[in-house]
C-alpha positions in Angstrom: 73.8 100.2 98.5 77.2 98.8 99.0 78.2 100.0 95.4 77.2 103.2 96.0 79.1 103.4 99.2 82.1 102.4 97.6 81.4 104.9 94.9 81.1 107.0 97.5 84.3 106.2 99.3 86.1 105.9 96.2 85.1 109.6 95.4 86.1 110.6 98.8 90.2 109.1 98.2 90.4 111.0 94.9 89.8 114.2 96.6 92.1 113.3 99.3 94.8 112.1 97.0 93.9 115.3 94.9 94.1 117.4 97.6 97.5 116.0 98.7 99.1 116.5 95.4 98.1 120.1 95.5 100.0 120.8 99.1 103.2 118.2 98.4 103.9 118.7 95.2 105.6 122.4 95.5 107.6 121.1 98.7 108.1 117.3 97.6 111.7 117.5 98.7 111.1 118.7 102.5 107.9 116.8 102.5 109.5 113.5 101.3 112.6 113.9 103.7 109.8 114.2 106.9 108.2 111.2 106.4 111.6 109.4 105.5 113.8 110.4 109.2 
């Protein structure tokens, strides 16, 4: 069970990560200088 969580959760922070990619990569600039100030 607690490898198929962490399959599970593992799964869950690729899509996030995926997911992020796909929104900050066209505005990396502006989205880099936000979380930097």
């Amino acid at each position: 069970m607690a490898a198929r969580s962490s399959t599970v959760l593992l799964w869950i922070l690729v899509s996030i990560w995926i997911l992020f990619e796909d929104v900050a990569r066209p505005n990396l600039p502006s989205a880099a200088s936000s979380l930097f100030h």
